[in-house]
N, C-alpha and C positions, 0 to 999 in steps of 0.2 A: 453534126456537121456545122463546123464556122463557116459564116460568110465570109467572104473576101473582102478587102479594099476594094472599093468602086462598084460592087455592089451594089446592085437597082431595088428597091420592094416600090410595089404598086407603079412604077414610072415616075415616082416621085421620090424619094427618099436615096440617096444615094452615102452607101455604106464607108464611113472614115475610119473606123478602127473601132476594137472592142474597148468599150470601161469598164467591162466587169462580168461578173460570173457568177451565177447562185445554184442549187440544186437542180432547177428545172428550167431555168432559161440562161440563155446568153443577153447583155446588155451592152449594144451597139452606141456610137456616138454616129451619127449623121448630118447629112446637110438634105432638109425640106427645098427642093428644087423651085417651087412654085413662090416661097416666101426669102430664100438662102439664107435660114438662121438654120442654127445649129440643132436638133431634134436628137431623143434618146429613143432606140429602138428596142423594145424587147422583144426577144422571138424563143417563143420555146421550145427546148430541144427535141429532136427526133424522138429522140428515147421516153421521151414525157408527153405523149402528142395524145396518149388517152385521157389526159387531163386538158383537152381542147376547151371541153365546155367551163370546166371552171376559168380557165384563160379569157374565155370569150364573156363568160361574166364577170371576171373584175374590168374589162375593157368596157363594158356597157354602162356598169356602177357607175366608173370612173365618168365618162361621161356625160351620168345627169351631173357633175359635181366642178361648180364655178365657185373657186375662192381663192384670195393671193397665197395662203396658207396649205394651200392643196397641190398638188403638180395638174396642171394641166393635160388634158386628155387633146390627141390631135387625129388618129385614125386608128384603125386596126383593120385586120385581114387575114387571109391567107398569103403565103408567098406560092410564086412559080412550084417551087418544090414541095409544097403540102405541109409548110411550117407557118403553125401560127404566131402573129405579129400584135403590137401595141407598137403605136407610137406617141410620146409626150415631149412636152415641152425640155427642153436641156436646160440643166440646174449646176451651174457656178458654186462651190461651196464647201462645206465639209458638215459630216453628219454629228448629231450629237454625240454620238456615241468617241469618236473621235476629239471632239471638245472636251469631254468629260476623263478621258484620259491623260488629256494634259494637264487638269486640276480640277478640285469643286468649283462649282457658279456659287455664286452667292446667293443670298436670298434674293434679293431685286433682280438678278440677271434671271433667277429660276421662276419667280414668277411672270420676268417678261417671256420667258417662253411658255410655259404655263398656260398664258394669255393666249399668245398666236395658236398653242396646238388648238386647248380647247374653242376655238373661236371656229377652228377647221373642224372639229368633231360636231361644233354645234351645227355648222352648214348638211354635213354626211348626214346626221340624225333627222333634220329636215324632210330629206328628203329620201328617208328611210333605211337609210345604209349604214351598219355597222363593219366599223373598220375590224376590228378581232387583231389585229397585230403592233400596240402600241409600243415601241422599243425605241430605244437610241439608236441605231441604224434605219429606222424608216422617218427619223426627223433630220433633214438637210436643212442645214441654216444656213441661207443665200448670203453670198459674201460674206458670211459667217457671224452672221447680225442674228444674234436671239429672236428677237422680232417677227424676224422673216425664216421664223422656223416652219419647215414646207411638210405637210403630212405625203408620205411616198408607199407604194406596194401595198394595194387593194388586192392583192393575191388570196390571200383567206377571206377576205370583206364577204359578207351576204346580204339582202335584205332584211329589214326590221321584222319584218311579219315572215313567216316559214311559208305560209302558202305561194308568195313569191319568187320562192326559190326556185331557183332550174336547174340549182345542179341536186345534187345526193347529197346527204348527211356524212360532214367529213368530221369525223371524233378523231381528237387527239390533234386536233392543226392547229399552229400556233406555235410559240418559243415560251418552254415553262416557265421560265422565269417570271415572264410580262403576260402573263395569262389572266388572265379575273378568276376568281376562284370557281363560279358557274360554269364557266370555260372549262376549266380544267376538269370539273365531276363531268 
């Protein structure tokens, strides 16, 4: 079930239109009422709602995680209707994966992104969180600046330590390609 335009989550977030669509959620653009910047909503769809708790745990990761290299975490919830939400910061920009199709980076441009991701991986690691989904569509380069390449979708992410964990052992999650080979076995 889409949300509609105008769309309320929490009494704050009021729904502007969809940006996008993956497997298991819908991705809303919104306007945060309390600040009136622009906010991205993710809600996961109905049909995926037994995978609440892993939802509810990339939204918690995300969270412990402050860095400009990182998307911003701003709430999460339930909606009215028993759909779970994330709400983050709205990102201006296009993803790598998208840059990398219009041509190679160079050396210098590849390791100034290089630079920003691992800088955001080294923040996650801190503080115990493996991202698991390193790909060109989960790097958004903010106004399309290498630099300001943003790590996005703590979707598969876990903690460092397995005792930590709160959801189940998901084998096989992840994009093969971009998998680390431990991953992968």
């Amino acid at each position: 079930m889409l949300l509609g335009n105008s769309a309320l989550i929490a009494n704050r977030f009021a729904i502007d239109k969809v940006a996008g669509s993956g497997g298991m959620a819908v991705v809303y653009r919104a306007t945060d009422r309390l600040s009136g910047q622009p906010v991205a909503v993710k809600v996961l769809k109905p049909e995926h709602q037994r995978s609440a708790a892993r939802f509810t745990r990339e939204a918690e990761l995300l969270a412990k995680l402050q860095h400009p290299n990182i998307v911003s975490y701003i709430a999460h919830g339930t909606t009215a209707s028993g759909q779970s939400y994330l709400v983050m910061e709205w990102l201006d920009g296009e993803d790598l994966g998208q840059r990398l199709a219009a041509g190679v980076l160079t050396l210098r441009e590849s390791l100034t992104c290089l630079q920003a991701v691992a800088a955001a991986l080294a923040v996650a690691h801190s503080q115990g969180v493996v991202h698991r989904d390193i790909k060109p569509s989960n790097l958004l380069l903010r106004a399309g600046q290498l630099a300001r390449a943003t790590l996005l979708d703590f979707g598969i992410a876990r903690p460092m330590h397995p005792s930590q964990d709160v959801g189940t052992t998901q084998a096989g999650l992840g994009t093969p390609l971009y998998m680390s080979p431990e991953q992968a076995r």
